[in-house]
C-alpha positions as CSV (number, residue, x, y, z in Angstrom):
1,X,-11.2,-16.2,34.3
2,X,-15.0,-14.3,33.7
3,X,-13.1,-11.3,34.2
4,X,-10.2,-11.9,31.8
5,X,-13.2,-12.9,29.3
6,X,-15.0,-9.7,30.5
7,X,-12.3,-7.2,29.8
8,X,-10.9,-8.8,26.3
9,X,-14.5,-8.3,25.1
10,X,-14.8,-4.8,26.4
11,X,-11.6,-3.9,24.2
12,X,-12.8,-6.0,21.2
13,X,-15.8,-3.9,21.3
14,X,-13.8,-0.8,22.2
15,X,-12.1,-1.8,19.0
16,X,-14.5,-1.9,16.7
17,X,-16.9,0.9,17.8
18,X,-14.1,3.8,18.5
19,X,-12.1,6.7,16.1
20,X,-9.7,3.9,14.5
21,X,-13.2,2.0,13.1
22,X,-14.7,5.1,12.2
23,X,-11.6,6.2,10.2
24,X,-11.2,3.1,9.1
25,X,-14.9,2.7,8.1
26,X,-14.1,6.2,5.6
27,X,-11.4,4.7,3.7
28,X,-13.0,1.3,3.7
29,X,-16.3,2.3,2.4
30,X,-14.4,4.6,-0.4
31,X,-11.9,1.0,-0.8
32,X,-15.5,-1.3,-1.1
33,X,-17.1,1.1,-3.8
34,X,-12.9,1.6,-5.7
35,X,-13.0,-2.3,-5.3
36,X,-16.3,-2.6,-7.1
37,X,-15.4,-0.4,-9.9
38,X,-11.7,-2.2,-10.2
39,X,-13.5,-6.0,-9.9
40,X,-15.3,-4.8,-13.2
41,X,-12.3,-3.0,-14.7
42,X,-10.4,-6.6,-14.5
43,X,-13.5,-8.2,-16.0
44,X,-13.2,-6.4,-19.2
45,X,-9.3,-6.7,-18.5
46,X,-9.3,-10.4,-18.5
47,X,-12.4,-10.2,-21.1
48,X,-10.9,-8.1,-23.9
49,X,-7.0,-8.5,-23.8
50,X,-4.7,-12.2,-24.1
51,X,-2.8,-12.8,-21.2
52,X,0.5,-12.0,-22.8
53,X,-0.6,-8.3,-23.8
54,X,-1.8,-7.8,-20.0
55,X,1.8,-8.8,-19.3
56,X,3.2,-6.0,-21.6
57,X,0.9,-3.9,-19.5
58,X,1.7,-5.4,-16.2
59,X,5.4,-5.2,-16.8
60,X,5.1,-1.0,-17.2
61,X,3.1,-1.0,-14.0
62,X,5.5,-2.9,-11.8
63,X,8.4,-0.5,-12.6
64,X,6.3,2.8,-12.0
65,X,5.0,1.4,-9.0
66,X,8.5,0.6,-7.8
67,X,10.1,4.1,-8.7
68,X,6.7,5.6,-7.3
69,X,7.2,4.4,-4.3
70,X,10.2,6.6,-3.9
71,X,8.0,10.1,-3.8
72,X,7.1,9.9,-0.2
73,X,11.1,10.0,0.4
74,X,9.7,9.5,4.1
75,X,9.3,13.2,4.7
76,X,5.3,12.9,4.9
77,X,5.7,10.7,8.3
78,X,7.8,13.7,9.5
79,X,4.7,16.0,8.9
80,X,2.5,13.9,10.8
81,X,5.2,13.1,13.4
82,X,6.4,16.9,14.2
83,X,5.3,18.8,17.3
84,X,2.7,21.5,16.9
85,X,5.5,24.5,17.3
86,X,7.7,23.0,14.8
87,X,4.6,22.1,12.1
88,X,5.3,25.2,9.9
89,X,8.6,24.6,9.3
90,X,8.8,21.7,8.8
91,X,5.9,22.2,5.7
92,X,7.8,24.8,4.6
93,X,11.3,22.4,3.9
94,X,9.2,19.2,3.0
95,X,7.4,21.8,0.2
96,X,11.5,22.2,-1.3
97,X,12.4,18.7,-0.9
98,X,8.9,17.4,-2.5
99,X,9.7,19.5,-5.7
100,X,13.8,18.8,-6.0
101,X,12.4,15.0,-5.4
102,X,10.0,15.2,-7.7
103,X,12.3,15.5,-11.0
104,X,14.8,13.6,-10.0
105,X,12.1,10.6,-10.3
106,X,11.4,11.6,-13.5
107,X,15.2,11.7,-14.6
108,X,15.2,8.2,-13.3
109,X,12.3,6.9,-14.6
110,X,13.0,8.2,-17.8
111,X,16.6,6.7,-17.6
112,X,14.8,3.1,-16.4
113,X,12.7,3.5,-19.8
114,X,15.8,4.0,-21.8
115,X,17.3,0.8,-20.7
116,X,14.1,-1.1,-21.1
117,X,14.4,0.1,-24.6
118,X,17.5,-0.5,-25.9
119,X,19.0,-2.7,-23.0
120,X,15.9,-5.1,-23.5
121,X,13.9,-4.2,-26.9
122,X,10.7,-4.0,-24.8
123,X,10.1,-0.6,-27.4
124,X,6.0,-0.7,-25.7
125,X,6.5,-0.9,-22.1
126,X,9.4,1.7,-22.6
127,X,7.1,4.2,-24.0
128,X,4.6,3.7,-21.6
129,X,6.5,3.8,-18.5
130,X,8.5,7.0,-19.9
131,X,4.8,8.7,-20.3
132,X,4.1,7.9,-17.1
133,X,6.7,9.9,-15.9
134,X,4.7,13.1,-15.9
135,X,2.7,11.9,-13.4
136,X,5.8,13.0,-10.6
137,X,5.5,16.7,-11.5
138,X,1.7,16.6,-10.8
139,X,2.6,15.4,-6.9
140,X,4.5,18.5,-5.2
141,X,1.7,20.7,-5.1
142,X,-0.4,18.3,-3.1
143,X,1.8,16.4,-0.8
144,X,2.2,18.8,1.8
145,X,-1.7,19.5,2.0
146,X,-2.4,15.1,2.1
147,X,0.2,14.8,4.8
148,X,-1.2,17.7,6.9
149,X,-4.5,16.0,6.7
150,X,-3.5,12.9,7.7
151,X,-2.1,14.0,10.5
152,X,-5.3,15.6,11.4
153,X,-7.4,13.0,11.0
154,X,-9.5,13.8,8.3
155,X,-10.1,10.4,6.7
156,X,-12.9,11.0,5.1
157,X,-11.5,13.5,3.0
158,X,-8.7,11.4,2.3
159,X,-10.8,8.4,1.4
160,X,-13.3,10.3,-0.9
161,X,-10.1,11.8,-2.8
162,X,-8.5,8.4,-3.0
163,X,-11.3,6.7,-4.0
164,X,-12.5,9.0,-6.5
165,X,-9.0,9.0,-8.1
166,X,-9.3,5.1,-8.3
167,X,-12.5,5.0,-9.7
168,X,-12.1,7.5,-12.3
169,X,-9.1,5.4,-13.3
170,X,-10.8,2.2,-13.7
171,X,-14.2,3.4,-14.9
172,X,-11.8,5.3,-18.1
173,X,-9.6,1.8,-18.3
174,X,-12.9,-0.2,-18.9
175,X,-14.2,2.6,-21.3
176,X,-10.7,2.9,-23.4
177,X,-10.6,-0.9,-23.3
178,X,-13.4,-1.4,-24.8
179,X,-12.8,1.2,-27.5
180,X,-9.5,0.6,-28.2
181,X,-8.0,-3.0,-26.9
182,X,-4.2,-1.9,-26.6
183,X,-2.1,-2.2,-22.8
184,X,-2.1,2.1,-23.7
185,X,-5.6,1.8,-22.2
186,X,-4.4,0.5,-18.8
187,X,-1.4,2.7,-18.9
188,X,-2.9,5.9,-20.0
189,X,-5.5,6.3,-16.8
190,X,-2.7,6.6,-14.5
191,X,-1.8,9.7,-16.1
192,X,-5.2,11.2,-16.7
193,X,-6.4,11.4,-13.9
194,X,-3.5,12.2,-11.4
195,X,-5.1,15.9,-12.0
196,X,-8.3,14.4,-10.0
197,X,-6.3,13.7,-7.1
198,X,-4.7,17.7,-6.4
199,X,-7.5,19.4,-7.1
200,X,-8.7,17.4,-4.3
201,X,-6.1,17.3,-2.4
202,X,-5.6,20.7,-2.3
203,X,-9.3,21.5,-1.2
204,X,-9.6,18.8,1.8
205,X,-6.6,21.0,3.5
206,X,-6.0,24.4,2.3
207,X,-2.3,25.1,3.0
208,X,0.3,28.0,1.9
209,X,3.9,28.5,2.4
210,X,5.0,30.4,5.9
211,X,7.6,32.8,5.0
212,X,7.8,33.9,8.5
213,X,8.1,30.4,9.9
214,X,11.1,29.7,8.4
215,X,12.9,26.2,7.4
216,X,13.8,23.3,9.8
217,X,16.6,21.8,9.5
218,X,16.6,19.6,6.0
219,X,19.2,17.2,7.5
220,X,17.7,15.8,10.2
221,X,14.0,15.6,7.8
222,X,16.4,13.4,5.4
223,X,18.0,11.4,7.4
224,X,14.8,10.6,8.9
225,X,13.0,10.4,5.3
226,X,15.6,8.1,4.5
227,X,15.5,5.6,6.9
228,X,11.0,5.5,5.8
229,X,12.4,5.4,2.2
230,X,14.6,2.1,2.5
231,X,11.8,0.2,4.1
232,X,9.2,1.8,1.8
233,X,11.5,0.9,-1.1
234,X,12.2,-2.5,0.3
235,X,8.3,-2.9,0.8
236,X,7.8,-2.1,-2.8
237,X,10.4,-4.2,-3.9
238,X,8.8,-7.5,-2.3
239,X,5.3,-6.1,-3.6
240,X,6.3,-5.2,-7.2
241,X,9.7,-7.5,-7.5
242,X,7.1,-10.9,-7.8
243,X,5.9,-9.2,-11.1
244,X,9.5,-9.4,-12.2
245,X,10.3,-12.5,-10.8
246,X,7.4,-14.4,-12.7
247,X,7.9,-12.4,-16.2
248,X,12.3,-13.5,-15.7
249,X,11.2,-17.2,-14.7
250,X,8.1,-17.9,-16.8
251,X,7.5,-15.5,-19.1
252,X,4.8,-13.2,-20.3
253,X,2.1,-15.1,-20.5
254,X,2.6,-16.4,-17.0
255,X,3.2,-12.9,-15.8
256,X,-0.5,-12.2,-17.4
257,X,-2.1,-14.9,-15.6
258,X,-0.5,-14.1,-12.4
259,X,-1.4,-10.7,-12.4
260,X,-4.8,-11.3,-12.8
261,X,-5.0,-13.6,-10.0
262,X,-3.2,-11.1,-7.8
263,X,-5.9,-8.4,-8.3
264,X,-8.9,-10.5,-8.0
265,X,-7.6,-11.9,-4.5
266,X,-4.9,-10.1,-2.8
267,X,-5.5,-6.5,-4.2
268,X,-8.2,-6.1,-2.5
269,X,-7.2,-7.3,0.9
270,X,-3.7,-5.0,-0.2
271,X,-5.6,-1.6,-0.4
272,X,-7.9,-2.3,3.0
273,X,-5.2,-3.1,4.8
274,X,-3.2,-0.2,3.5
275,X,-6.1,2.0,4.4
276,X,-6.2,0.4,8.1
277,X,-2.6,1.0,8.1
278,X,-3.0,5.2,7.3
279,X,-5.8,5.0,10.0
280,X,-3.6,3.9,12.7
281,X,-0.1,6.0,12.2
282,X,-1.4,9.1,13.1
283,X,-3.4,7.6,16.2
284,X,-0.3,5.8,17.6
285,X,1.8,9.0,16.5
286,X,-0.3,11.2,18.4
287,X,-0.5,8.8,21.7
288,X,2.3,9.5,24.3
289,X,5.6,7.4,24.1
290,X,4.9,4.4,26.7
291,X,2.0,2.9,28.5
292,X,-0.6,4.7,26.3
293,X,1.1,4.1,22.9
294,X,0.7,0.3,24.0
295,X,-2.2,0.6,24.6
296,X,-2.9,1.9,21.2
297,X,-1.0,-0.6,19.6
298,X,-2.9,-3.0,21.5
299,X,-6.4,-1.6,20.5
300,X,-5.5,-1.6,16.5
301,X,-4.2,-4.6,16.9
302,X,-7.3,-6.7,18.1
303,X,-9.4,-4.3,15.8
304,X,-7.2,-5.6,13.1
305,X,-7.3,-8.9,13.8
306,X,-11.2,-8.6,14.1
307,X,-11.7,-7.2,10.9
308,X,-9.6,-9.3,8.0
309,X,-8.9,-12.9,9.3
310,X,-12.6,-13.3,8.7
311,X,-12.4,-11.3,5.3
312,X,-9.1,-13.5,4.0
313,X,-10.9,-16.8,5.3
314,X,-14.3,-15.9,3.4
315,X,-12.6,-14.7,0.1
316,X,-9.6,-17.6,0.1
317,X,-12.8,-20.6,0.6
318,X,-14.8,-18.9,-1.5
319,X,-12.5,-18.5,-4.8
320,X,-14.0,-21.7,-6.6
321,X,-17.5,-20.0,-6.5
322,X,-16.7,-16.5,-7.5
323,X,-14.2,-16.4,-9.9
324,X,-15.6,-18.4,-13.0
325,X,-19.1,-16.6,-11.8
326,X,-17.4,-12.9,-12.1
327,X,-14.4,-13.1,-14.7
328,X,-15.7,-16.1,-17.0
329,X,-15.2,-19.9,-16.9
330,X,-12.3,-19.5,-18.9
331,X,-10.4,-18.0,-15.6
332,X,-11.9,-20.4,-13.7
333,X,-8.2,-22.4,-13.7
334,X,-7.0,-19.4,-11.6
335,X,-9.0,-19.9,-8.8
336,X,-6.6,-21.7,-6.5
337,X,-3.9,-19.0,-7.2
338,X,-6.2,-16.5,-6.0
339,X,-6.9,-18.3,-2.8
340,X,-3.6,-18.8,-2.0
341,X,-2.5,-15.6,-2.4
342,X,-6.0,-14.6,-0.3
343,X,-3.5,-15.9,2.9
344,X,-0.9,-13.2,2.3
345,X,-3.4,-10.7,3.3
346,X,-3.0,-11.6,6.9
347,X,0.9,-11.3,6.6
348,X,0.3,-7.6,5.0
349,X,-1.7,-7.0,8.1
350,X,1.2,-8.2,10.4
351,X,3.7,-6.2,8.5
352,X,1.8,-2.9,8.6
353,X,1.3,-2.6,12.0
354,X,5.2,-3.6,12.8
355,X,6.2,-0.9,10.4
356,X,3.5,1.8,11.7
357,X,4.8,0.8,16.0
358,X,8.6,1.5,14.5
359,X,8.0,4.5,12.8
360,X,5.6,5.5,15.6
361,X,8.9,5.1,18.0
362,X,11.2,6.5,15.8
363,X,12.8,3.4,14.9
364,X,13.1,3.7,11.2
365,X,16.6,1.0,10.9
366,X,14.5,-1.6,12.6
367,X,12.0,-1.1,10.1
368,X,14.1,-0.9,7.1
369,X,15.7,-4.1,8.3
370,X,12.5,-5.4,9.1
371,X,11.4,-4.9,4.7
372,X,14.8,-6.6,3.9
373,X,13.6,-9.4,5.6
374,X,10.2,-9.6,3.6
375,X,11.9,-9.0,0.6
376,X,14.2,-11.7,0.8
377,X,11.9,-14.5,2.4
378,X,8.7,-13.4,-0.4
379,X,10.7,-13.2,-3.5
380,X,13.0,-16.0,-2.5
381,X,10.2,-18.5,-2.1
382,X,8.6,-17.3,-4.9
383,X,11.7,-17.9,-7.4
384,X,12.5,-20.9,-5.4
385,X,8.3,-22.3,-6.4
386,X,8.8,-20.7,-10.1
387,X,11.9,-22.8,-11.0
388,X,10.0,-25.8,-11.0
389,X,7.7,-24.3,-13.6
390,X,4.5,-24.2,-12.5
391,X,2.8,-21.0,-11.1
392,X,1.0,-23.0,-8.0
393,X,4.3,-23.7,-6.7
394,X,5.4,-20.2,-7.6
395,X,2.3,-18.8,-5.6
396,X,2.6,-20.9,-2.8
397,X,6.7,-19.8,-2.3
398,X,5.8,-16.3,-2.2
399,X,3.3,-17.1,0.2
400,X,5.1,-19.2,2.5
401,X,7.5,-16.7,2.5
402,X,5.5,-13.8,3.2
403,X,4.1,-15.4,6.2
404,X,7.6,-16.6,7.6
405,X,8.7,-12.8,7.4
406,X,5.5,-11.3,9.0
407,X,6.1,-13.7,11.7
408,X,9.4,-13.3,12.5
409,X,9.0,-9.6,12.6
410,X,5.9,-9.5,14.8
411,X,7.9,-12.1,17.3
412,X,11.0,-9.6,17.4
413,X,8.9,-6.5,17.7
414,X,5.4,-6.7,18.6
415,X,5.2,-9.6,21.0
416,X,7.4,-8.1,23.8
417,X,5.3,-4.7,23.5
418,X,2.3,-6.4,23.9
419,X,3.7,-8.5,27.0
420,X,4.6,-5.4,28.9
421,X,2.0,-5.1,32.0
422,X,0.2,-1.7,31.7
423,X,-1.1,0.4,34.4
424,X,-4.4,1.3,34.9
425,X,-5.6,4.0,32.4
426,X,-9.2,5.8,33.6
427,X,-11.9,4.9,31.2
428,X,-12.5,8.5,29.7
429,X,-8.9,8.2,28.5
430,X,-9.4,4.3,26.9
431,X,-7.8,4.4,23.4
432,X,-9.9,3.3,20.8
C-alpha cells in the first residue's frame, strides 16, 4: 500500500510539473488575463444594456458560433495527426479545402440570416449575424500556419495570439458599449478584430505553399475531416443549442439573464478547459499507439483532474460572494444559476479528454456518436427543466444532463483504457 501511495504521487507530481503543465500554464495565463478583461466586459454588459437587448445580442452570437464551428471541417487534426513525410502535402490540400470551405460558410450564414429575417422578423439579429459573415474569408490565410503550430507545440504563441484576440474584443465591446449602448457593440468586435488574429497567426509559424510537394489525397482528409466535423458540430450544438432552447421556451428576457449567468460561471471554466484540451491532442497524437499513448492519457488525466475539480468547487461555493460584489446587487438573483452551471465544468473536462483519446486513435464515429449523446442528454434536460418555467429548473436539466453524458462516455471509453496494465516504461521516457 506505501508504494501504491508512493507512485500515484510521483505521477501527480509528474503531472503537474511536466510539458502538458507548462503548455497548459501558456494558454491558461493568456485565459486568466482574457478572463479578466471579459469579467469587466460583462460588468458594463450587465451594467449598461436590459436583459432583453442582451438577448437580441446573444441570439446573433449563438448562431455564428454554431455555423463557426463548422470552419475547422476537421482537417486541422489531420495537420497535427500526419507523419513528418506526408506534412507538406497534406498543408498544401488543407490550404484548397480551407478557402472552398470558407465561402461556402458565408453562403450559409448569409442564407441562415435571410431566414431569421423574413422567416422570423428578427430584422436586428439578421443584420448582425449577416455582417458577421466576413469574418470566414479572414480565416484561410491563417489556418494552415495555427494548425502547424499546434502540432509543434508552440503554445505560447498560440495563447498570446488567442488571448490578444480576446482581449482586444472585449476591451473595444466595453469601450463601444459605453459610447453607444446598442447589441452592434457586442456584435461588431467579433469582426474587428479577426485581423488581430492572422497577422499573428501568420508570424508565430511562417508557412508557404510546396509546389513541389504536391497534394495528398483530398478524400481520405475529408472523410477524416468529416467524421471531427459531426462531433465538432454536435459539440457546438449542445454548447450553443441551450441559447436556443431558453429564447424558444422562455423568451428573451430569460435568454438575457441566462446568458449572463453562463459567462460569469461556466465560460470561464469553458475556455480553460478548452485550452487544456489543445495542450493535450498533440501530446497524445505524438505518443506511440499503445502502452505509451496510455500512459499519456493517464498523465493528462490526473493533471486534469488536479487542476479544475478544485477550480469548479471554489467558483460554484463561492457564487453568493462574488457575483453581487462584481456585477451589482441587482444580479445578485443570478447567483445560484451560476453555481450550478459552475458543475458542468467538470463534465466539459470529461468530454474533452474522451474526444481528444478518440481522435488521438483514429476513432472519429465513436466520437461523433459520443457528441450525439451530449447533445441529446444536455438539451433534453434542459427543455425538459424550462417547461416548467423557471430557469433554476432549466439550469439544473442541462446540468444533470451534461454530467449523465460525460459519464457514460468516460465509462464506455476511458475506463477500460485506463484499466489496461502497462509495462514498465524507464523513467527518462515518463510522459508528462
Amino acid at each position: 500500500m506505501p508504494q501504491q501511495v508512493d507512485q500515484s504521487l510521483s505521477r501527480l507530481r509528474a503531472a503537474l510539473t511536466g510539458p502538458l503543465m507548462r503548455g497548459f500554464g501558456a494558454y491558461g495565463g493568456a485565459e486568466l488575463a482574457n478572463r479578466v478583461v471579459r469579467v469587466v466586459t460583462t460588468v458594463v454588459i450587465a451594467r449598461q444594456l436590459a436583459p432583453a437587448i442582451v438577448g437580441e445580442a446573444a441570439l446573433a452570437l449563438t448562431l455564428f458560433e454554431l455555423i463557426r464551428v463548422l470552419s475547422g471541417i476537421g482537417i486541422g487534426q489531420r495537420i497535427i495527426a500526419a507523419a513528418d513525410g506526408e506534412l507538406a502535402a497534406v498543408c498544401n490540400t488543407a490550404r484548397r479545402l480551407f478557402w472552398g470551405w470558407a465561402l461556402v460558410l458565408v453562403t450559409v450564414q448569409t442564407a441562415v440570416a435571410a431566414v431569421l429575417w423574413l422567416g422570423f422578423g428578427a430584422a436586428g439579429p439578421a443584420a448582425m449575424l449577416a455582417v458577421l459573415a466576413l469574418v470566414y474569408p479572414v480565416m484561410p490565410a491563417g489556418l494552415v500556419q495555427c494548425y502547424l503550430a499546434m502540432r509543434e507545440g508552440r503554445n505560447a504563441a498560440l495563447a498570446r495570439t488567442a488571448a490578444s484576440q480576446a482581449i482586444a474584443d472585449h476591451v473595444l465591446t466595453a469601450v463601444l458599449l459605453l459610447a453607444w449602448p446598442s447589441p452592434w457593440s457586442v456584435v461588431l468586435p467579433k469582426l474587428i478584430t479577426a485581423p488581430v488574429w492572422l497577422v499573428m497567426t501568420r508570424r508565430n509559424r511562417p508557412w508557404q505553399h510546396d509546389a513541389h510537394a504536391g497534394h495528398a489525397c483530398w478524400r481520405g482528409m475529408v472523410r477524416f475531416g468529416g467524421g471531427v466535423l459531426v462531433a465538432e458540430g454536435l459539440t457546438a450544438l449542445r454548447q450553443q443549442g441551450d441559447n436556443l432552447v431558453i429564447v424558444a421556451t422562455m423568451g428573451s428576457s430569460a435568454l438575457g439573464t441566462y446568458y449572463f449567468a453562463y459567462n460569469a460561471g461556466l465560460g470561464i471554466v469553458s475556455s480553460l478547459v478548452g485550452a487544456f484540451g489543445t495542450v493535450s491532442f498533440p501530446m497524445l497524437c505524438a505518443a506511440p499507439s499503445g502502452p505509451r499513448r496510455l500512459a499519456v492519457l493517464r498523465s493528462v488525466l490526473i493533471g486534469g483532474v488536479a487542476l479544475f475539480v478544485p477550480l469548479v468547487a471554489a467558483q460554484a461555493l463561492l457564487a453568493p460572494i462574488y457575483v453581487p460584489l462584481v456585477f451589482g446587487a441587482h444580479w445578485a438573483f443570478a447567483a445560484p444559476l451560476i453555481a450550478i452551471l459552475c458543475l458542468a465544468g467538470v463534465a466539459q473536462l470529461a468530454s474533452v479528454l474522451t474526444a481528444n483519446w478518440l481522435r488521438a486513435e483514429g476513432r472519429v464515429g465513436s466520437d461523433a456518436g459520443r457528441s450525439l449523446l451530449g447533445l441529446t442528454l444536455a438539451l433534453g434536460g434542459l427543455y425538459i427543466g424550462a417547461r416548467t418555467g423557471s430557469l433554476t429548473a432549466a439550469v439544473i436539466g442541462l446540468v444533470t444532463g451534461t454530467l449523465l453524458a460525460a459519464a457514460i462516455s468516460a465509462a464506455i471509453t476511458l475506463a477500460p483504457a485506463l484499466r489496461r496494465t502497462l509495462p514498465a516504461i524507464p523513467a527518462t521516457e515518463q510522459p508528462a
